[in-house]
C-alpha positions in Angstrom: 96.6 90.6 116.2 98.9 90.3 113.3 98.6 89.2 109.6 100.7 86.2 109.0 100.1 84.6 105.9 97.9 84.0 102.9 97.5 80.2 101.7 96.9 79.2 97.9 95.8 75.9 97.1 98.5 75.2 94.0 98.0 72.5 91.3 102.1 71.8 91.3 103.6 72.9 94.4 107.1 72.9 92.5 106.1 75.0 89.4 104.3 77.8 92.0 107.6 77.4 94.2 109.8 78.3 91.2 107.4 81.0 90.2 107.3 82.9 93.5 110.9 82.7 93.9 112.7 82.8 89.8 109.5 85.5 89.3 108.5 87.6 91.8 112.0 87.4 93.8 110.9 85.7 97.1 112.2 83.4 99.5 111.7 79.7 99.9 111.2 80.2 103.3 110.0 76.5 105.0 108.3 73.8 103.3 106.6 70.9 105.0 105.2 67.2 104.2 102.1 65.6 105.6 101.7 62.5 104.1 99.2 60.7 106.2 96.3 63.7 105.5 97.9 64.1 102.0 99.3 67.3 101.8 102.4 69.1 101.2 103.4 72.8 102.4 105.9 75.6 101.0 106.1 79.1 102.9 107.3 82.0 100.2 108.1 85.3 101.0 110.2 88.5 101.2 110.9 87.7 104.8 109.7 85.2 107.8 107.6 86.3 110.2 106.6 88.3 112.1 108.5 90.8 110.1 106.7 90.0 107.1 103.6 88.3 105.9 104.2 84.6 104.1 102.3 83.3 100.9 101.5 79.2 102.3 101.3 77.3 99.0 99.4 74.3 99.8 99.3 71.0 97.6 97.0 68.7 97.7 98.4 65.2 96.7 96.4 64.3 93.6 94.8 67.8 92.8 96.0 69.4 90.0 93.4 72.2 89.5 90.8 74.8 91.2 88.3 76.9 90.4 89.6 80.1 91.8 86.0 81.6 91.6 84.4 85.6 92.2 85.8 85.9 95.5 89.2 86.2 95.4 90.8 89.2 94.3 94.1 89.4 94.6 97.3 89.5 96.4 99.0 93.0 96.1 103.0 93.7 96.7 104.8 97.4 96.7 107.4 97.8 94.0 109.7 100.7 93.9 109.0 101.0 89.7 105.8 99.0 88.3 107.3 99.5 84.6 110.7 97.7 85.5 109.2 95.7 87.8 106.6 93.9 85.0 109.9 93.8 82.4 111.8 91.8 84.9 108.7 89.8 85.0 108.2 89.6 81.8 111.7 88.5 80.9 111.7 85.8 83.3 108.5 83.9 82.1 105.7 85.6 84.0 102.2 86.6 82.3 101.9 90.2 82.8 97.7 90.5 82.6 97.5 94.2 82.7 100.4 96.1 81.8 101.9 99.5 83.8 99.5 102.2 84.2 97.5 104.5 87.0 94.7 102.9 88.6 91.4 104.1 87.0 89.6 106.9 88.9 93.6 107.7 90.5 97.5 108.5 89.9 98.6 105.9 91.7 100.8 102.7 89.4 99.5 99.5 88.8 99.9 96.1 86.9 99.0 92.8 87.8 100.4 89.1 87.0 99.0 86.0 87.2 100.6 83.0 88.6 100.6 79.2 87.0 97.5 78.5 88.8 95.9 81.7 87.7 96.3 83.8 90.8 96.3 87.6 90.4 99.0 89.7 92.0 99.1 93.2 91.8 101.8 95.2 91.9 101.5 98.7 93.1 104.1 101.3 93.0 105.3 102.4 96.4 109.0 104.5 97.2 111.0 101.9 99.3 
């Protein structure tokens, strides 16, 4: 088995395409329309597969919100320097949520972002 992707239901497909790519640096990698059911697809990411995992944003004609509820966590990426990594973010519209810092209870680096939908993404500093 392999880990493809994680899908997001997104309120604006094109706002959540411009984040993931003008924010957090990825790829528009494929997108896809299905009018008949309603629906419209964009694959983002670092990479296609099977190198690398995708983030599916889905759009659902018509919906512009959801309740992300207590389930979800997150979505977590390696950066080579958490600090810079939340600047860049920072500087190019994103909503840092928790700033720079060790993990509680660890050493390890951590922030986290939300996207426009209100998605957290963690970012966790890892060498290259």
């Amino acid at each position: 088995m392999r880990f493809l992707h994680t899908m997001l239901r997104v309120g604006n497909l094109q706002r959540s395409i411009d984040f993931y790519t003008q924010v957090l640096g990825m790829q528009l990698l494929r997108t896809s329309e299905n009018p008949q059911y309603k629906y419209s697809l964009a694959f983002v990411g670092y990479g296609k597969n099977p190198e690398q995992a995708e983030i599916e944003l889905t759009y659902n004609h018509g919906v512009d919100s959801y309740e992300i509820g207590t389930a979800y966590g997150h979505v977590a990426l390696g950066v080579p320097d958490v600090h810079a990594a939340c600047e860049k973010i920072r500087a190019a519209g994103g909503n840092v949520t928790r700033e720079a810092g060790p993990v509680k209870g660890g050493s390890t680096v951590i922030a986290f972002v939300s996207d426009p939908d209100g998605y957290k993404i963690e970012l966790i500093q890892r060498a290259e």
